[in-house]
N, C-alpha and C positions, 0 to 999 in steps of 0.2 A: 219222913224223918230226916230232916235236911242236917241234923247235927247234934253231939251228945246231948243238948237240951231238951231236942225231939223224944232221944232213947228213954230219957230219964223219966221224959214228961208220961210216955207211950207204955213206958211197962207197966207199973202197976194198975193201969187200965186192961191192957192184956191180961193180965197176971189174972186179975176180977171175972173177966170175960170169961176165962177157961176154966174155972171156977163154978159159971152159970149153971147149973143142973141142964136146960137144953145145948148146950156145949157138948157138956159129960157123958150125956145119952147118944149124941148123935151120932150117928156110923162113919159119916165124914167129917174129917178136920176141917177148920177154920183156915183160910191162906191172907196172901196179903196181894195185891199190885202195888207191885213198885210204880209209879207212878213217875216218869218224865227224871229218870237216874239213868245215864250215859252207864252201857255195860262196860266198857274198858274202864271202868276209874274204880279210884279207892271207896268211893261211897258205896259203888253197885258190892264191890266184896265184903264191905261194912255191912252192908243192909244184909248180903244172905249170912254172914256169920251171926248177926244179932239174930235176926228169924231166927235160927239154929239154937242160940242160945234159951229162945221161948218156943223151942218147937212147933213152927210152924212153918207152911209151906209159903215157898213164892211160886206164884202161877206163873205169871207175867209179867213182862220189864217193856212196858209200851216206850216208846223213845219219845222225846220232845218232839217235833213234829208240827206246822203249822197247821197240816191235812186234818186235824181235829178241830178247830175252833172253825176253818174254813167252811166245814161240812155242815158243823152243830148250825152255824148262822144262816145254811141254807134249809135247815131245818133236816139236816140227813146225817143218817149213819156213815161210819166204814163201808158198812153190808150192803148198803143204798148205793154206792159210787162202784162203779162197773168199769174200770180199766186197769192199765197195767199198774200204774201208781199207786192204787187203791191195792188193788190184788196181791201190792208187795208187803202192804204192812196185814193183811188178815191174817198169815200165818201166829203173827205172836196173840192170836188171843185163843189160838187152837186148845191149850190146855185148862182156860178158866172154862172154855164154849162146853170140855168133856167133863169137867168137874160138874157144874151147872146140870148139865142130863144126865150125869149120873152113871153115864156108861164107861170111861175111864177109856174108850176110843180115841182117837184121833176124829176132829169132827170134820166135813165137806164144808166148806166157806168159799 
């Protein structure tokens, strides 16, 4: 959601979504990844007040980052690259990895 147009465009789609009867039932909510939003700036505090305002969670704030497209084109993951560069960004996906298995731990990455 790069900008009110996003917000505008985004909610009544969410609004539908939570709505879903498989939504309604499910034990766990629905979240978002913020996707490539710099956490010091106004948008990243944008983004978690709107989530707020539609209750929902934010898992993860992956940073912009070239180590993602670098990887994909080698045909590899994060979890694929094994040094210390790699190993700095696996912490931010720790809380979608616990939501995902369902165990609400902290996951080993």
């Amino acid at each position: 959601m790069p900008s009110t147009f996003g917000e505008q465009t985004i909610r009544p789609f969410i609004k539908e979504f939570q709505k879903a009867e498989t939504v309604r039932k499910s034990k766990r909510a629905p979240g978002i990844i913020g996707n490539r939003i710099h956490r010091r700036t106004r948008m990243a505090d944008r983004l978690d007040e709107f989530l707020g305002e539609l209750e929902l969670r934010r898992f993860t704030r992956p940073r912009d980052t070239q180590i993602y497209p670098t990887l994909a084109e080698k045909g590899l993951s994060l979890f694929d690259f094994h040094n210390q560069r790699g190993d700095n960004f696996k912490p931010v996906w720790r809380p979608l990895l616990s939501f995902i298995d369902g165990s609400g731990k902290q996951q080993k990455i």
